[in-house]
C-alpha positions in Angstrom: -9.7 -20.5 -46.9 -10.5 -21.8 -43.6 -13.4 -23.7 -43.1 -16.4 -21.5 -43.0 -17.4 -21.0 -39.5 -14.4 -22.4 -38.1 -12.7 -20.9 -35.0 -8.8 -20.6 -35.7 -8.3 -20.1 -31.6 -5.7 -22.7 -30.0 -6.1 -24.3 -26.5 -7.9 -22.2 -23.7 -10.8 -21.2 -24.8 -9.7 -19.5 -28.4 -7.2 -17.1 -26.7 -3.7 -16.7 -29.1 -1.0 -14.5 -29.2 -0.7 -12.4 -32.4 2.3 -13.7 -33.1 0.9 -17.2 -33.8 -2.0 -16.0 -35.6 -2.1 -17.3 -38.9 -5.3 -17.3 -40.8 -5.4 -18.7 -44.6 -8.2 -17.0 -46.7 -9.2 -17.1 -50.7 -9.7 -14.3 -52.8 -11.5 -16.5 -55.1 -14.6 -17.0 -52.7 -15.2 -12.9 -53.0 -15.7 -12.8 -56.7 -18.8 -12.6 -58.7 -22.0 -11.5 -57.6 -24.4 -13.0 -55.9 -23.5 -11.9 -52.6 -20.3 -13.6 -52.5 -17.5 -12.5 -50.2 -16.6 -13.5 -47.0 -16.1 -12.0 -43.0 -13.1 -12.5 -40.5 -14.7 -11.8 -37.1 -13.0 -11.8 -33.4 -12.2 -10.2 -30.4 -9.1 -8.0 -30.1 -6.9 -7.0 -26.7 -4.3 -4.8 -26.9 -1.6 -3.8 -24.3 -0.4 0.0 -23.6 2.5 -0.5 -26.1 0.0 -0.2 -28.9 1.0 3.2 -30.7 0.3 4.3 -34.2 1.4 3.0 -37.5 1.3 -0.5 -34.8 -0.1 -3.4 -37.7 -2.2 -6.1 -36.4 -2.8 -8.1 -38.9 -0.2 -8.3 -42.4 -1.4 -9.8 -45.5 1.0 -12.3 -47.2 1.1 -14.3 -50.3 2.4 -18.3 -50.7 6.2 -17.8 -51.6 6.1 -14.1 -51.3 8.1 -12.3 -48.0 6.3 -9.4 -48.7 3.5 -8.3 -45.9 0.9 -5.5 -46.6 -1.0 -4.1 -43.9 -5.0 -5.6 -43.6 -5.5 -4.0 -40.2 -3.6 -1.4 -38.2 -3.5 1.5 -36.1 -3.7 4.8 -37.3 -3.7 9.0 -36.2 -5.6 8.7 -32.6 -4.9 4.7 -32.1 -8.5 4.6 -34.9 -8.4 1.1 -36.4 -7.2 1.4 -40.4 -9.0 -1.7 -42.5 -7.2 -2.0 -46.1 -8.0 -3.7 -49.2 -7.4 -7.0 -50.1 -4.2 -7.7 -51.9 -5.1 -9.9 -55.4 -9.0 -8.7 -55.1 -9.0 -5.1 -55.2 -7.4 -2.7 -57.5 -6.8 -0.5 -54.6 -4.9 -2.7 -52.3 -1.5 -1.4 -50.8 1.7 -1.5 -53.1 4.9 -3.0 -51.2 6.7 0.7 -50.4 3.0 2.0 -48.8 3.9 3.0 -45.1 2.8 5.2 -42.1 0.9 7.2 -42.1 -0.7 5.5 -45.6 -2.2 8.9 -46.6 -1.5 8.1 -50.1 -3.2 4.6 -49.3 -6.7 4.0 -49.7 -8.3 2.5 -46.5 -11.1 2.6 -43.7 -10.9 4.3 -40.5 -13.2 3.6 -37.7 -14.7 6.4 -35.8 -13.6 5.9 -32.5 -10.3 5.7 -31.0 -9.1 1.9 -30.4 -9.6 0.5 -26.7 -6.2 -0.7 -24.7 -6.1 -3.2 -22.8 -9.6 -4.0 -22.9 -11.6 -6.4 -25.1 -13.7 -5.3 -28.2 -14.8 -7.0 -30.9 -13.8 -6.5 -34.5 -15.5 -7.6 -37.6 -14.2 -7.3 -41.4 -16.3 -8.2 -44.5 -15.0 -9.0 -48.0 -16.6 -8.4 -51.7 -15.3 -8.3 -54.8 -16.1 -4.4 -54.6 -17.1 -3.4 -50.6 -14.9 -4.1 -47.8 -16.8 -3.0 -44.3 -15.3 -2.3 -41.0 -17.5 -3.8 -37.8 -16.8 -2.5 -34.2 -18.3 -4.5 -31.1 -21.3 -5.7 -33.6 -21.9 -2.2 -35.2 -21.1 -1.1 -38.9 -18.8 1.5 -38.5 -17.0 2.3 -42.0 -18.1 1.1 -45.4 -16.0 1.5 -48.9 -16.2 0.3 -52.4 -13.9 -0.9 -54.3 -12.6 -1.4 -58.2 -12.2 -5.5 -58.3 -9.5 -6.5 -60.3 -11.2 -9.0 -61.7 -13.1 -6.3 -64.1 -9.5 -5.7 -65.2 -9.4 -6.7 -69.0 -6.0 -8.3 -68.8 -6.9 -9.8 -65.2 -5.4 -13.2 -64.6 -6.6 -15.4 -61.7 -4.1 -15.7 -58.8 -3.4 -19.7 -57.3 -2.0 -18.6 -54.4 -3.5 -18.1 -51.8 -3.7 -15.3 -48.9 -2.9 -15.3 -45.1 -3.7 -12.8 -42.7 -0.5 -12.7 -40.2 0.0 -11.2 -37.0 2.4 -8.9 -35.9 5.8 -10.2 -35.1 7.1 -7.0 -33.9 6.5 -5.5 -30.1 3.3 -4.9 -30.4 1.6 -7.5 -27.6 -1.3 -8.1 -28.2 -3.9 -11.0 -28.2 -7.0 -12.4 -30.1 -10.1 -14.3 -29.1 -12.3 -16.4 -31.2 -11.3 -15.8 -34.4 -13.6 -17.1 -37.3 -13.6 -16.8 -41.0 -16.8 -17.4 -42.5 -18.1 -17.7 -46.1 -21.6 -16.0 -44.9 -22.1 -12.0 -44.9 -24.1 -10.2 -42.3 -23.2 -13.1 -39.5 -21.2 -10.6 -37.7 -23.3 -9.5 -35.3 -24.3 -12.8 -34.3 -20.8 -13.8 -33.3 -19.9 -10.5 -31.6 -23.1 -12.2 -29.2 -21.8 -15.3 -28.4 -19.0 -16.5 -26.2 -17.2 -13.2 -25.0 -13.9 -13.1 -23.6 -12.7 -12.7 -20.0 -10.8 -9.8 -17.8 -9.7 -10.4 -14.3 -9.0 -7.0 -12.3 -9.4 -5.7 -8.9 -11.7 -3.8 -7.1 -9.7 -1.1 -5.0 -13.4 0.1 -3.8 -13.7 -2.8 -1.6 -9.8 -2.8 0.1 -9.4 -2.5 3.6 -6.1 -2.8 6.3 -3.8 -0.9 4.0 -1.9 2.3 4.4 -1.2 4.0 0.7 1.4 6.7 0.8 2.1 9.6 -1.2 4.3 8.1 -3.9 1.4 5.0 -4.2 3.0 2.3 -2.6 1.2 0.0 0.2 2.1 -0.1 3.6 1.0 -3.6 5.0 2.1 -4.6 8.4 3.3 -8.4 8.3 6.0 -10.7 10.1 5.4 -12.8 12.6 2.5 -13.8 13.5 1.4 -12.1 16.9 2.2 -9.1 15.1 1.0 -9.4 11.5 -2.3 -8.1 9.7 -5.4 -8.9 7.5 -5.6 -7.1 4.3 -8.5 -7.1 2.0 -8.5 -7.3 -1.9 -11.7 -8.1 -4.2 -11.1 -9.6 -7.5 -13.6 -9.4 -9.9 -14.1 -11.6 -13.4 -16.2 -11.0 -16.0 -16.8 -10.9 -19.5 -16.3 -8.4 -22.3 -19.5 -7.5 -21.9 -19.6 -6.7 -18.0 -21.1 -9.5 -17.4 -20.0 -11.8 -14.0 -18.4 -15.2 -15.1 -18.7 -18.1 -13.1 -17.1 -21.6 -12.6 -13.9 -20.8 -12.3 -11.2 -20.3 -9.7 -8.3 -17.9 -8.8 -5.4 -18.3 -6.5 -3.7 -15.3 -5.2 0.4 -15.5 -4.9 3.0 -12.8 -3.5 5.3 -11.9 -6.5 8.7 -9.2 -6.2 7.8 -5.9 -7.9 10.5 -5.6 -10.0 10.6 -8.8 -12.0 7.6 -10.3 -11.3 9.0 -13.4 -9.7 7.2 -15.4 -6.9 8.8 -14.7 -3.5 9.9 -18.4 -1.8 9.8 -19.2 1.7 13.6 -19.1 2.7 15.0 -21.9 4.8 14.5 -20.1 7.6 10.8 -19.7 7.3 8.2 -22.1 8.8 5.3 -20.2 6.7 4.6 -19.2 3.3 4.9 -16.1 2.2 1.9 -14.8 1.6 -1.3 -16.4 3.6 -5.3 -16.8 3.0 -7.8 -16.9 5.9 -10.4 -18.8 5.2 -13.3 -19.6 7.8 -11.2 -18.1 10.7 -8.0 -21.0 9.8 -5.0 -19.2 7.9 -3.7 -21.4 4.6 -1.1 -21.1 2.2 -2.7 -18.7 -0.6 -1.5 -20.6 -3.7 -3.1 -23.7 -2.5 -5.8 -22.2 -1.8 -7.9 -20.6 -4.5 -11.3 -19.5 -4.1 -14.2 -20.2 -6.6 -15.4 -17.1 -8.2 -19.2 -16.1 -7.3 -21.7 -14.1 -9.0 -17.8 -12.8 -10.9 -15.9 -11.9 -7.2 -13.5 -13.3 -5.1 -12.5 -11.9 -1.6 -9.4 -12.8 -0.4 -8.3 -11.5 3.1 -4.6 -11.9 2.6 -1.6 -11.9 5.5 1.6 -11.3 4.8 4.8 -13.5 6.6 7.4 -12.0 4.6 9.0 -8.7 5.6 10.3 -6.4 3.2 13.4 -5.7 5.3 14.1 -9.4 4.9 14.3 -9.6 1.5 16.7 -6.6 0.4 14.4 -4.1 1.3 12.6 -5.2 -2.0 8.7 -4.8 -2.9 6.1 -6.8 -3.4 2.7 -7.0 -5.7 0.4 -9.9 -5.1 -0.9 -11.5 -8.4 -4.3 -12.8 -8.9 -4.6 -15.5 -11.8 -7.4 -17.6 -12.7 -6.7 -21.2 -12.4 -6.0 -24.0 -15.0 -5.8 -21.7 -17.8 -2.8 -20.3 -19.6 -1.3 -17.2 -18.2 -2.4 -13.8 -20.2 -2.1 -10.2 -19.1 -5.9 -10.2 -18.9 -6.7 -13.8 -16.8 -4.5 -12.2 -14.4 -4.3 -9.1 -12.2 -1.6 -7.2 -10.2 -2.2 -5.0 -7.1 0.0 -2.4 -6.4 3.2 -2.2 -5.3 3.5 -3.2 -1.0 6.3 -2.4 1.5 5.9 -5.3 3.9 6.4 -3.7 7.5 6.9 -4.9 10.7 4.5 -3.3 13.6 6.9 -2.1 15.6 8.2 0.3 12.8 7.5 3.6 12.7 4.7 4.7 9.8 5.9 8.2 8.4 5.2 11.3 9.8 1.4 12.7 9.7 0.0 14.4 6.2 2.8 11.9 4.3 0.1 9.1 3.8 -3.2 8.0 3.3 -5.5 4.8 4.6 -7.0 2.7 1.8 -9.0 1.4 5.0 -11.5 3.4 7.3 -8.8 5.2 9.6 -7.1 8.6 8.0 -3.5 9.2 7.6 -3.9 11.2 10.7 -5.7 8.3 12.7 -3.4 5.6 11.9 -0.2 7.8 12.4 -1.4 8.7 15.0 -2.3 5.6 16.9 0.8 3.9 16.1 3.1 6.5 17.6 1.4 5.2 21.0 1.8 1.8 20.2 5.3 1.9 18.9 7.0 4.4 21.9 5.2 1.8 24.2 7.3 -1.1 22.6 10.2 0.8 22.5 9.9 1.2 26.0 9.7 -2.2 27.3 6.0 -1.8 28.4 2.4 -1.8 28.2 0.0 1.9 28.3 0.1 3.4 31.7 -2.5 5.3 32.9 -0.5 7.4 34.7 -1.3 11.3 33.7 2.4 12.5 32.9 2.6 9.2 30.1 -0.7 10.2 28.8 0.2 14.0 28.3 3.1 12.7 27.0 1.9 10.2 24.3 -1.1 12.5 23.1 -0.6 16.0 23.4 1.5 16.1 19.7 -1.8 14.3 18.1 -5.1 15.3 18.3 -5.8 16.7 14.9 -9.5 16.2 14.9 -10.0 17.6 18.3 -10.8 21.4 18.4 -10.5 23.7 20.8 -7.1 24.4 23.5 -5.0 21.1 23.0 -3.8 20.9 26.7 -7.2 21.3 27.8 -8.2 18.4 25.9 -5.3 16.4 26.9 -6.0 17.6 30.9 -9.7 15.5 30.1 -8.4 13.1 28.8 -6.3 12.0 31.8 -9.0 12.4 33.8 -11.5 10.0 32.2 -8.1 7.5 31.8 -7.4 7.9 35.4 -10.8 7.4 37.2 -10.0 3.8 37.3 -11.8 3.5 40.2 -15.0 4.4 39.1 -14.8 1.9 36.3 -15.8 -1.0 35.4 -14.2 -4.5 34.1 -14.7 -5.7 30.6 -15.0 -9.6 30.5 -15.1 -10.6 26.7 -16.4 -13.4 24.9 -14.9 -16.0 23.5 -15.8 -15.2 19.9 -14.9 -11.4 20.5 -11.5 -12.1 22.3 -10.5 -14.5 18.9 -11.8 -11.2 16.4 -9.4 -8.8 18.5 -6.5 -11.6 18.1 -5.7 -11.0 21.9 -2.9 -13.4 22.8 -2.6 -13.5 26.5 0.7 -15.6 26.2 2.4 -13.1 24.7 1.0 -9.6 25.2 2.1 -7.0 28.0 -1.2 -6.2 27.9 -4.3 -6.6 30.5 -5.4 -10.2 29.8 -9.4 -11.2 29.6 -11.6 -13.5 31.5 -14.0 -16.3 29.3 -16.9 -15.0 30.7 -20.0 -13.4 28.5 -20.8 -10.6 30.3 -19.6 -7.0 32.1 -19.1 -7.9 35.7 -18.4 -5.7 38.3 -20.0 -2.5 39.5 -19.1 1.3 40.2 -17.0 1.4 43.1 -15.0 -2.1 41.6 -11.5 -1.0 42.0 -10.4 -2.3 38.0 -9.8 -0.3 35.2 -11.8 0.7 31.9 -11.7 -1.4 28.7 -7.8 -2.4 27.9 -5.7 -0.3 25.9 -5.3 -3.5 23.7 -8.9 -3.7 22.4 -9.4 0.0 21.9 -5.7 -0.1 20.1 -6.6 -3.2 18.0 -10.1 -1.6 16.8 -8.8 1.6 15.9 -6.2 0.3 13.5 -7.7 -3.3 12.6 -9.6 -3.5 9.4 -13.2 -3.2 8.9 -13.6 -6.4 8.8 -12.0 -7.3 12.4 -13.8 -4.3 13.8 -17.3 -6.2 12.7 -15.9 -9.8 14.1 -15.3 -8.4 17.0 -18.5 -6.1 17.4 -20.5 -9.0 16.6 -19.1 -11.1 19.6 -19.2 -8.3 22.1 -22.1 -6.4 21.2 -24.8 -8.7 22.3 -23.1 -8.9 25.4 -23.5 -4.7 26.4 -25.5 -2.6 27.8 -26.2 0.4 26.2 -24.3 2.0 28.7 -21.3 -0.2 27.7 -21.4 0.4 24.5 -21.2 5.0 25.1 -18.1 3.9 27.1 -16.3 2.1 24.1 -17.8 4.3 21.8 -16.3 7.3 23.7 -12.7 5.5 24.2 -12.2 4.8 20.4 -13.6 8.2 19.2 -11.1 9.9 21.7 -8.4 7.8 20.7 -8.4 7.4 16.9 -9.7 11.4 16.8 -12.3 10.2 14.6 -16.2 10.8 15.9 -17.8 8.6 13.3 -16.6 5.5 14.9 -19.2 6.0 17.8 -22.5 6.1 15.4 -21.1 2.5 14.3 -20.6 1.3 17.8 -23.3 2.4 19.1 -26.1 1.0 16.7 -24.4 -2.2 16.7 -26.5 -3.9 19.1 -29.8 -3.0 17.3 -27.9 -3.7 14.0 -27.4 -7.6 14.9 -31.1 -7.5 16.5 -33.0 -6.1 13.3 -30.7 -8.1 10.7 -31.5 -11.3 12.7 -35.2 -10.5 12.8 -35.1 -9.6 9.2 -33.5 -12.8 8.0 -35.7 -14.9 10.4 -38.7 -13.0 8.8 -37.4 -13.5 5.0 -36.2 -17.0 5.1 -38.5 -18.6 7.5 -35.6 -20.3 9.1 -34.6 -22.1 5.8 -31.4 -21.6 4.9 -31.8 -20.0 1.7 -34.8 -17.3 0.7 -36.0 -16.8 -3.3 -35.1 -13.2 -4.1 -38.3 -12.1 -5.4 -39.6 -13.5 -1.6 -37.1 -11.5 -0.1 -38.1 -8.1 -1.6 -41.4 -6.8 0.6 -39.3 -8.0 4.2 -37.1 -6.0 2.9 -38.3 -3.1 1.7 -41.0 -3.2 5.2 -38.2 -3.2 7.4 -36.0 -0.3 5.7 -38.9 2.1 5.7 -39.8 0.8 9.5 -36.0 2.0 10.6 -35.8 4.7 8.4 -39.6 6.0 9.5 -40.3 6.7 6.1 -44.0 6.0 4.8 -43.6 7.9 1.6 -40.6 6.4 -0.2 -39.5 3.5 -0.1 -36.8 1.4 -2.5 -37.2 1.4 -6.3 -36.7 -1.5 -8.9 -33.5 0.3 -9.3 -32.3 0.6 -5.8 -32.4 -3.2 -5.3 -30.7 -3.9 -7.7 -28.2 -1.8 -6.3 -29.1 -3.9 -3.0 -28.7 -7.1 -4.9 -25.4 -6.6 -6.7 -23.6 -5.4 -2.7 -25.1 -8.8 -1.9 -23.8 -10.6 -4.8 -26.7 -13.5 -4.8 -28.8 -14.3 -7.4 -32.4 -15.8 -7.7 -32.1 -16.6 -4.5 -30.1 -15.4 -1.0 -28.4 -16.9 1.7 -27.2 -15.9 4.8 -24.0 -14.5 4.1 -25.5 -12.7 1.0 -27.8 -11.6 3.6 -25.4 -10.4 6.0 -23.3 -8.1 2.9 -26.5 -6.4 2.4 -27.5 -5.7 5.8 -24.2 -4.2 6.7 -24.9 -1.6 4.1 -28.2 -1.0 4.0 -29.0 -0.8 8.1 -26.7 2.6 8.1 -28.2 4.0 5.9 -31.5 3.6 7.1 -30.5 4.4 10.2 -28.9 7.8 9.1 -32.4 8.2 7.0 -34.3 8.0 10.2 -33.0 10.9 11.8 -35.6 14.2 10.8 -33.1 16.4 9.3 -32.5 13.9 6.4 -35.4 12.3 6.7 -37.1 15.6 4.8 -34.2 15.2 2.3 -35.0 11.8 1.3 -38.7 12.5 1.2 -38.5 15.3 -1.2 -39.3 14.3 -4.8 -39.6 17.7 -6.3 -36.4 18.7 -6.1 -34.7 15.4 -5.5 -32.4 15.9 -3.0 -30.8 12.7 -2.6 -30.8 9.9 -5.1 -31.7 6.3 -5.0 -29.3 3.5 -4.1 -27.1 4.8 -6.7 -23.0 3.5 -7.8 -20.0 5.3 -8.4 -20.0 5.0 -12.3 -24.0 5.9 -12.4 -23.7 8.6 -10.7 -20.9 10.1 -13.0 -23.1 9.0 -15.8 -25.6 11.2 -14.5 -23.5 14.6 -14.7 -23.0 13.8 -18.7 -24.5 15.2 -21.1 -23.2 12.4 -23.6 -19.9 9.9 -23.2 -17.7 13.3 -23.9 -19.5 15.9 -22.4 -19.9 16.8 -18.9 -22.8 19.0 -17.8 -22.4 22.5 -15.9 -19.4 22.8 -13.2 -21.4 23.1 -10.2 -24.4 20.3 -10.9 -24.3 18.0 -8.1 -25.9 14.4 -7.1 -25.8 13.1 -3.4 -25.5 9.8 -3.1 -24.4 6.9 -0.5 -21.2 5.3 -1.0 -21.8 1.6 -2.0 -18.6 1.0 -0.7 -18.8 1.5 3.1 -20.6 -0.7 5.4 -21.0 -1.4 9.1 -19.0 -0.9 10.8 -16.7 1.5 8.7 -17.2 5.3 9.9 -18.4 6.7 6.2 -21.3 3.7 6.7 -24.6 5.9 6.0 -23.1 9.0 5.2 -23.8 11.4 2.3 -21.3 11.4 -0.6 -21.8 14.4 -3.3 -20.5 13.4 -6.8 -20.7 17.1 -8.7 -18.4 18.4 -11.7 -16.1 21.1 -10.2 -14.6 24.4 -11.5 -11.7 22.3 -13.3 -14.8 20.7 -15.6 -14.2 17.4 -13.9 -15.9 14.7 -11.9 -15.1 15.1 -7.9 -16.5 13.2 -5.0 -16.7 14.6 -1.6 -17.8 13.2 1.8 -20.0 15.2 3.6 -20.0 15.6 7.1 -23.6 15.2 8.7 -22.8 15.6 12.5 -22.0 19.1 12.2 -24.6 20.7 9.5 -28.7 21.1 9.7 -28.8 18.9 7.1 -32.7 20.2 5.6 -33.6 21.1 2.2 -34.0 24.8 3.0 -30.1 25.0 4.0 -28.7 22.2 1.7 -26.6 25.4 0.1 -25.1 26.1 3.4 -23.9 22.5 3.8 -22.2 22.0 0.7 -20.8 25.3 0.5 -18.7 24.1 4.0 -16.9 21.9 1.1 -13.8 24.4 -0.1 -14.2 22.8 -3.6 -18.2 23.7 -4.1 -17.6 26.9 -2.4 -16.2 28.4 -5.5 -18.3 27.1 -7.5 -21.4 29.3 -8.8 -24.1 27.1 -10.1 -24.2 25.8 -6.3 -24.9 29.0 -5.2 -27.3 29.1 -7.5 -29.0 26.0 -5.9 -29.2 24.0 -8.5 -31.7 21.1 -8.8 -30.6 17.8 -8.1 -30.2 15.3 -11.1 -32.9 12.7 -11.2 -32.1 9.6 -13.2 
């Protein structure tokens, strides 16, 4: 057998193929008493063409072609262990098959995990053979040894565990054989495996339609767009790896091959911004931290270009063999040019802040401008003309609306000039070389007065934020910001509401200049102008100021919410300023929404709770189970902020209820704050606005609110 504690894995790490797995063991070494025997341990991965009657592993005999099954899949994808062949009396004859009724063998509990990592173990006696799953015991059997057999004769060949050469894909991690029992659960401990995926949470810039494909506006360069994907590695036991790097490339959909810049391209195909300079992506990976990567991604290719064909981008980690699990594919993108027309409204949806109805929207103004052959007018009858077939968030008589708003475009005169900064003019990518649009000055500041004869803010920066990402929108915000009144900022706060239809873009706008105040105080306060600050030193600035914005004295942030704080960060012991930064962004709106009285009483109340801690996605589904199977009552509820929106997205600060609905499954819901008395005595009202809760009993029932 193989040497006891040895690890049969090849290069990388341990990782193999199933097909190469080859594994030599001796019966011998489980005969007698004494407590001999012996374990095979490792971790398992299987793909989605794992079905059952699938064998993992055969056992074979020197000189014989015959393989009996040792592990396999049975009823429900539930691991099958058999005896050993040679050892036990009960081992599988040559013509046992699926389904092996008639074949003695153990079944694990559970069904089998695909493409994921888990941990199997399998101990050996002379009369016991015991079935381990991710460290615990989960099936136990005895056995007749042969070797009580009268007319037993000892065997001198030995045994091999084989893997499957058929189509079952799957790999293997760590595999030991060991001549120790009851060792099992210290090797499920040690050294876990790795899984690279993305986090579609944290996207941004991307249109996803109906049928699931991306929209992603590329080309050129003047025209082209940032998109945002997170990659996340860790371990089999959810647990962020570090020390290594992954490299993001642009691959066709169909066969998975990397797209190469054509002769006629001066650029790569796909791009990586890094620090505000754009790079070729697959020289340029980025080092994984605290187990993410964020890659803001551009795209130079066009779809149209290349036979109308798709694309994916592919993340894999670097210097390491390629497996399905050390790499990670998004889904499937339409490269598009900005001057073509995005499908009519309802037919999509954004994977970024704007809606389907925003986006669409926005870039029929754009798009009839360019086929024109000219910038916005402000002229009223080009106005009426542009908006009056869009305006789905406005209510009230359309034409009235549309009247308005050619008034407030055409008072020109009563307007004032915006002079950007430097830093804010490179966010909004103007390019005064190239655009039809108004051009800027240098300067730092508004100049100008009342009866100034210039027009409003350009059509180009309130275009540009409504359909850049979030990202852009807070480059940008940061540059100009500091430079507004707050007068200023009620006038682009209007402008972008009116023209992406969407009112939650003004709360974001308009706190912005407080936001950069109170985050810089905060980090001057908590790092004493070093450039890094110890955690646990962190904490009381932090918690101070939250419950100074939110004007809270009664509750302030639990063990469990920072955490929650510390993981949208992603630092560690200690924090620096762009750990900082990710944590203000998410945690200023929400105090800032805290602050105002109606939800201020919410978040005070302990007894019910209305609104839960800092809580995530998967934690707050945990909370409306009963068990892992089980959901509780349709109708039980938890509110909760989305971890997933910060400044200066519109959902930033906003209420989210996660509840189980009438189909006895998990929903989540934004709710709209602007419009409701948000109080505990009418909490009922609010969520019964939501047509899914309406219908639901147990909420008009007010139920209590889960507490963790």
């Amino acid at each position: 057998m193989a040497a006891p504690g040895s690890e049969c894995g090849g290069s990388d790490g341990g990782y193999r193929d199933l097909r190469d797995v080859r594994v030599e063991l001796d019966p011998g070494t489980a005969r007698g008493g004494g407590g001999g025997g012996f374990a095979v341990c490792f971790w398992l991965y299987l793909s989605n063409s794992a079905r059952p009657s699938s064998v993992i592993l055969h056992q074979v005999t020197t000189g014989d072609d015959n393989k009996l099954p040792f592990l396999a899949l049975g009823e429900g994808n539930k691991l099958l262990l058999f005896p050993l062949m040679r050892l036990h009396k009960e081992a599988p004859a040559t013509a046992s098959s699926y389904p092996w009724t008639d074949t003695t063998n153990l079944s694990s509990t559970s069904e089998c995990p695909l493409e994921k990592w888990f941990h199997i173990g399998c101990e050996v006696t002379d009369n016991v053979i015991r079935l381990h799953v991710n460290g615990d015991l989960t099936a136990e059997i005895h056995l007749c040894s042969l070797s009580d057999e009268p007319d037993h004769q000892e065997d001198a060949n030995k045994i091999s565990l084989v893997g499957n050469d058929s189509k079952l894909e799957g790999y293997m991690y760590n595999i030991e054989v060991s001549s120790v029992l009851g060792t099992i659960q210290e090797q499920y401990a040690k050294n876990p495996p790795f899984k690279l995926y993305i986090d579609y949470s944290s996207s941004d810039g991307i249109e996803e339609c109906d049928d699931g494909i991306w929209n992603v506006v590329g080309g050129k360069a003047s025209c082209r767009r940032n998109f945002i994907l997170e990659v996340v590695l860790i371990n089999a036991f959810g647990e962020p790896v570090k020390d290594k790097e992954v490299v993001a490339s642009l691959v066709y959909a169909d066969n998975g091959m990397v797209v190469e810049k054509s002769r006629d391209d001066s650029e790569p195909p796909l791009l990586i911004t890094c620090e505000g300079l754009e790079y070729p992506a697959i020289s340029r990976p980025l080092p994984i931290i605290h187990g993410r990567a964020l890659f803001k991604l551009k795209i130079s290719q066009l779809s149209s270009k290349c036979d109308n064909k798709l694309f994916r981008i592919r993340f894999s980690t670097l210097h390491m063999r390629r497996y399905p699990f050390l790499e990670a594919y998004s889904k499937t993108i339409c490269c598009i040019s900005r001057n073509r027309t995005i499908r009519p409204l309802g037919s999509g949806k954004r994977v970024s802040s704007a809606t389907a109805d925003e986006t669409d929207f926005l870039q029929g103004l754009v798009n009839a401008d360019r086929v024109n052959g000219h910038s916005h007018s402000h002229g009223q009858s080009s106005v009426a003309h542009s908006h009056t077939p869009k305006f789905p968030k406005i209510e009230g008589d359309g034409m009235a609306k549309v009247v308005e708003t050619n008034k407030i475009l055409s008072q020109n005169k009563h307007a004032r000039k915006m002079v950007l900064s430097k830093e804010a003019q490179n966010a909004m990518g103007t390019d005064t070389s190239t655009s039809n649009f108004d051009s800027f000055g240098s300067g730092s500041s508004w100049s100008g007065s009342d009866a100034d004869d210039v027009e409003t803010f350009s059509d180009a920066v309130v275009f540009r934020y409504c359909l850049d990402s979030t990202y852009d929108r807070s480059k940008f915000l940061r540059g100009a910001a500091p430079t507004f009144n707050k007068e200023d900022l009620v006038k682009l706060a209007d402008q972008i509401s009116l023209y992406s239809g969407c009112s939650h873009h003004r709360n974001q706008i308009l706190m912005s200049k407080r936001f950069l105040r109170e985050g810089a105080d905060t980090w001057s306060m908590i790092s004493k102008n070093n450039e890094r600050a110890l955690w646990s030193s962190a904490i009381p600035g932090i918690i101070t100021k939250f419950m100074d914005i939110a004007h809270s004295a009664s509750r302030g942030l639990s063990e469990q919410d920072l955490e929650v704080l510390r993981g949208i960060a992603g630092c560690g012991e200690d924090i620096g300023r762009d750990e900082f930064d990710r944590l203000w962004c998410w945690l200023y709106p929400v105090a800032a929404t805290l602050s105002r009285d109606k939800i201020k009483k919410l978040w005070d109340c302990r007894s019910p709770k209305w609104i839960e801690g800092f809580i995530t996605i998967q934690e707050a589904e945990n909370a409306l189970r009963s068990s892992k199977e089980l959901l509780k009552e349709p109708g039980t509820f938890v509110l909760r902020f989305p971890t997933t929106r910060s400044w200066p997205h519109p959902d930033a600060g906003n209420l989210v209820v996660t509840y189980i609905g009438s189909d006895n499954s998990i929903h989540h819901r934004l709710l709209s704050l602007d419009s409701s008395a948000a109080t505990a005595e009418n909490l009922q009202d609010l969520l019964l606005q939501e047509p899914e809760l309406s219908q639901l009993g147990r909420v008009d029932r007010l139920p209590t609110a889960i507490r963790r």
